[in-house]
N, C-alpha and C positions, 0 to 999 in steps of 0.2 A: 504493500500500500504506500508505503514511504517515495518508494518510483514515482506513482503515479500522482502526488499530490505538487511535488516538486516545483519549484520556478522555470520558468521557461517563454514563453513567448504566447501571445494571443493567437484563435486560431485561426490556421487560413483561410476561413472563406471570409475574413473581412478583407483579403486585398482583392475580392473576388468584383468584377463590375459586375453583373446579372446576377440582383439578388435572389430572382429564384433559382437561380443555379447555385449560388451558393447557400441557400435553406435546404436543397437536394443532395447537395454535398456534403454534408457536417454528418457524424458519427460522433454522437457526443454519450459520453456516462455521467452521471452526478458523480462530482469529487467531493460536492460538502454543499451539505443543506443548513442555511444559515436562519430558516424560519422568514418570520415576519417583525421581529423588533431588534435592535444595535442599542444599547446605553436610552436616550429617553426619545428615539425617533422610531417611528414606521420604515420597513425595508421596500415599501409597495407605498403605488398611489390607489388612491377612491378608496373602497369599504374592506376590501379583505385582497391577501397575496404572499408571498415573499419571495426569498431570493435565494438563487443557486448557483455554485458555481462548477461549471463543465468543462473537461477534460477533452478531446476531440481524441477517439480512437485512431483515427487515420493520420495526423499530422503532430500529434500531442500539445497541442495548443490551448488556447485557455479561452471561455468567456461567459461572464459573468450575469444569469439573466433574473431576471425582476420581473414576476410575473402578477399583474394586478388583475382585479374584481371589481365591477361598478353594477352594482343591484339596483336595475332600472325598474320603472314601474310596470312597464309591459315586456321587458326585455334585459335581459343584465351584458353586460359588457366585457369583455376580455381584450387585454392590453400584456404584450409581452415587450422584453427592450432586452437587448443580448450585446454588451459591451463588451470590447477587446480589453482582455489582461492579463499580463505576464504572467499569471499565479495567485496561489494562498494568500501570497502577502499584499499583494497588490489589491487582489479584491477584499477583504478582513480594513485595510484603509478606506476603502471607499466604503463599506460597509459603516467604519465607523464614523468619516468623514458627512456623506450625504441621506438624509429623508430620503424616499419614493421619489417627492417632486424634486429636490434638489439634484438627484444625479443626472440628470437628464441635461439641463441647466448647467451641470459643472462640462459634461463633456460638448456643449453646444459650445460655450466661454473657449474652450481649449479646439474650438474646431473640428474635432472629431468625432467620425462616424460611426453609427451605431446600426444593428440591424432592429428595426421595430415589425410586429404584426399587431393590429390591430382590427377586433374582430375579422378575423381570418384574409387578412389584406398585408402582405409584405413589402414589406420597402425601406429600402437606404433613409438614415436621418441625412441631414442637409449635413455637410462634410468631410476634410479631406480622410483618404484611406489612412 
């Protein structure tokens, strides 16, 4: 287990341009379920969620996803966001650094791209690979 949790590098399908080729491409395990709370923040945005972070069987790369819940009145909502990170340590920082709404926010500031699906719709955030 200690292999596989290791530092290392974000996985590849963020340098991937066709996000659905790169959602078709990932081979991912849970490395570590980190729930839904860090210190006194939410790990998820809207009503219920958390966050995990995944291993890529094919490339051994890392990223980090946040998968949230919006209980609508006629319909609930699902919202997933899958960040590039080197690893444990890398995401355990952002973990403990950003809220649900604030990561998003932190990698927007910094430019970088994240893969989001939202209610079953995939697509690149606005920035670089």
């Amino acid at each position: 287990m200690a292999e596989r949790i290791r530092e290392g590098r974000p996985c590849h399908i963020f340098e991937m341009d066709d996000v659905h080729q790169a959602w078709d491409d990932r081979q991912w395990e849970i490395a570590e379920d980190y729930g839904g709370e860090c210190g006194d923040h939410f790990l998820y945005e809207w009503d219920e969620g958390c966050r995990m972070l995944y291993r890529c069987e094919k490339c051994g790369g890392y990223a980090l996803g946040q998968h949230s819940e919006f209980h609508g009145m006629e319909k609930d909502g699902y919202y997933h966001d899958f960040f590039p990170v080197s690893g444990p340590a890398e995401a355990e920082e952002l973990n403990r650094r950003y809220s649900g709404d604030d990561i998003r926010d932190a990698f927007h500031r910094r430019n970088k791209r994240f893969l989001m699906i939202t209610n079953g719709s995939t697509y690149w955030s606005r920035g670089e690979k």
